[in-house]
Each structure stands twice: as C-alpha cells, then as structure tokens.
C-alpha positions, 0 to 999 in steps of 0.5 A, a space after each residue: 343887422 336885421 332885427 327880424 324876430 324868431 318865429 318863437 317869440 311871434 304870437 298872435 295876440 286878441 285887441 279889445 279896444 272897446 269901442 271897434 271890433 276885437 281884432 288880431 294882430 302879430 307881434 314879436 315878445 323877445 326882449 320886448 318888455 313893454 308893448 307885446 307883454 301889455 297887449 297880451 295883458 290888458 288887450 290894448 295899448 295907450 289907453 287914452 290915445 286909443 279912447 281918443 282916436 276912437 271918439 273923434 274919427 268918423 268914416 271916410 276921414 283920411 289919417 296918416 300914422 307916423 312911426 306905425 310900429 306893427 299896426 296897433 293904430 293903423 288897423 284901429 284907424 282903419 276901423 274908426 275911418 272905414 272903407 271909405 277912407 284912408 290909413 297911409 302908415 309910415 314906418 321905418 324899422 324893416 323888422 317892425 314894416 313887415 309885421 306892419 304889412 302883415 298884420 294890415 293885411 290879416 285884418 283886411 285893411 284895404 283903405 291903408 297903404 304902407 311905405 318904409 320910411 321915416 319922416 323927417 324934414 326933408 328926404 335923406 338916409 340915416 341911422 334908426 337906433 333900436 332900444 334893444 328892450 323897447 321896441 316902439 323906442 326907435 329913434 332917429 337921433 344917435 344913442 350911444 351904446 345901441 344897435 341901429 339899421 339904414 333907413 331912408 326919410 322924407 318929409 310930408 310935404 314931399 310924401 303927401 303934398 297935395 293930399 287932404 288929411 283930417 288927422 295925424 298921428 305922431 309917436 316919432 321919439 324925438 323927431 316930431 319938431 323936424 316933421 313939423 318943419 316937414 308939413 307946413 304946406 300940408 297944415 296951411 292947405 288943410 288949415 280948417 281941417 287938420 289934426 295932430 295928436 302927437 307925442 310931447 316928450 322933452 328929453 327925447 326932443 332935446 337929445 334930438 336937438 330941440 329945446 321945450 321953447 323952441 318946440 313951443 315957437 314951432 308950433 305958434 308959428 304954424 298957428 297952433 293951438 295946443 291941448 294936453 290929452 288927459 287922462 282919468 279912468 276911461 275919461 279923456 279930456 282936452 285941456 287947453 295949453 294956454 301960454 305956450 312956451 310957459 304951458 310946455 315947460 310946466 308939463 315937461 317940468 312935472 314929467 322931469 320928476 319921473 327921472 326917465 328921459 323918455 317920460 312923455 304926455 300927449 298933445 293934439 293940435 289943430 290950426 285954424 278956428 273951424 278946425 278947432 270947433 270941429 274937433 273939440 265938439 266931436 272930443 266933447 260929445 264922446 262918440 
C-alpha cells in the first residue's frame, strides 16, 4: 500500500506564518481532517511551535526536523536559518517524503536535504501505522485495526554522530523516548549548544511502552532541563518544569481530562547551563 494520493485531492495551498516570508506548499486533502483543511483555513499550523521557531533560530544555525511530514517546518526553518545554514528533514512515510522533496524544492531550500527514514534507537526496519483521517498521526508502535507500510530506522547518532546542531525538532508520536536513547552522543558533544522542542504526548509514550516517570528519568539522566511552551494569543512563554517526574505527571495529568490518547503539549529542552542562557534570552527577547 502506497498511500500516494490522487492528483485531485492535491492543492497547493499559500503559508502566512507571520514573521518569514509567505510560502507555497502542496499538500494532499482527502480523508485529511486536520492538517491540510487548517492550512487552508488559517495558513499556518501549530501556532505556538511556529511563533516559537521563528523567534529563536538565527541564520547560519543547523536544525534537524524529525517526522517532517510534507514540509511545513522544514521550509519555515529553512527561512528562519537561511542559506547559510542547515535543514536535514527525516521523514519515513513514502507518500508524505515525496510531497516533502517537492515542496523543499518549490521553495528553493537549498540548505535542506532529506532522507526517508524513521529515527529511532538504533538502525532497523519496521511498520509505520498511518491513522487513515490524520495523516501527521504516523506511529512506529502497532495500532490495531490501521494500514501501515515498510519503512527503515536509524538513530542519530548513527545519521549525524559527528555533526554540530543548534536545535531539534520532534513530533514523532510516541517514539520520542527511543530517539533520545538514540542521541546521547549528539547531545554530550553539543551539550552547551543543543535545543530540543519536541512533542510530550502520554498516551502515545505509553502505547509505545514508556511511562510519563520513565520519560522523566530519560531526560534527567541526560541532563535535561525541561519548559513547557505556553500558549496565550500570539504570546508563547517557556515556563519551567521544575521537579521533573511530578512536573510530567501534573501536565500529562490535566491533558488526560481531554479523553484523546493523542492529547499532547510541547516541551523545549536544553542540557547544559550555557545553552540554557542562550536559548532562554533569545525566547524572552522575542526576535
């Protein structure tokens, strides 16, 4: 099963992300009841990840994109980081890589490059299972009752071990506690310069096998300090988790009342003091 969509459901649709230039990007409708008709709507996606992004990067920084979909934020980070730096967009799902190649190319991305692959603990194949009205909602781990497709993994230590790199993005569904088991090398050589901004979504961490505590214990080991990225109108603050574990557990606790086992906030995590500095100035000055 392909998944490719039919040339009727493509439409290329206008991005006003407000702080960058407008740009084009294709993408598929279909069953799609979320991403393309709110694109269409509102010409963004995921406000305060896109609010945020755009604040804190700078030219000439390198970011990575993790589960990059069609290209949303790989060409909004292509902008923010300009020719002088470097996009690498990872994205499994073979129907989503070729609008993501596309729509990079349509924009003259010339600092991104692509690779079809999930990212993961170590290097393997496996099964993407594709949500069939929610295409973002792709997810390594088995879902009863939904289609799925071959697709290799690696880890980024093994993809980009040697690389330096300013910022990660991660909306992987569920799988964000094996790339981190994957990335311990990445995040102790560039300890004073690394951001994450990644998903934090329980249900789909514990579907996956990772409990919130056992989330929490990953990221203190590696040094992390964590922030929830808040949202009010425009505004997007960074608000401190202080007590890890009990900090996970309280978010994840006031998101379980929504009743959707996809329920999900963002986190944005740095490891080292001068990183922290850095990143938090640049998050509180606003551009």
């Amino acid at each position: 099963m392909s998944g490719a969509p039919k040339p009727s459901d493509l439409q290329l649709l206008t991005v006003r992300p407000g702080g960058v230039p407008e740009f084009r990007l294709l993408v598929a409708f279909g069953a799609d009841e979320r991403f393309a008709p709110c694109l269409r709507d509102q010409g963004f996606w995921e406000e305060a990840e896109t609010l945020l992004l755009q604040r804190i990067l700078r030219p000439g920084m390198s970011v990575v994109d993790l589960g990059a979909h069609v290209g949303y934020f790989s060409v909004l980070m292509s902008q923010c980081v300009g020719p002088e730096g470097r996009v690498v967009a990872f994205e499994p799902d073979p129907a989503h890589f070729r609008l993501l190649c596309a729509n990079l190319l349509a924009n003259a991305c010339d600092q991104a490059e692509v690779r079809r692959l999930a990212i993961a603990d170590a290097k393997g194949e496996g099964r993407l299972f594709r949500s069939p009205t929610n295409p973002g909602d792709q997810r390594l781990h088995a879902v009863a009752g939904r289609p799925s497709v071959a697709v290799r993994y690696d880890s980024l230590d093994s993809q980009l071990g040697h690389a330096g790199l300013d910022l990660v993005k991660m909306d992987c569904q569920g799988s964000e506690a094996r790339i981190l088991d994957g990335m311990t090398g990445l995040i102790e050589r560039n300890r004073e310069r690394l951001c994450l901004l990644m998903e934090f979504a329980p249900g789909l961490l514990h579907q996956a096998g990772c409990s919130v505590d056992q989330f929490a214990a990953r990221l203190d080991q590696l040094g992390g300090c964590v922030f929830l990225v808040a949202r009010s109108g425009r505004a997007v603050r960074l608000l401190e988790v202080e007590e890890l574990a009990s900090g996970l557990r309280a978010i994840a606790d006031r998101m379980a009342q929504a009743g959707e086992e996809d329920a999900s906030e963002n986190l944005f995590v740095v490891f080292g003091p001068g990183a922290r500095q850095t990143w938090l100035q640049r998050g509180s000055q606003g551009g």
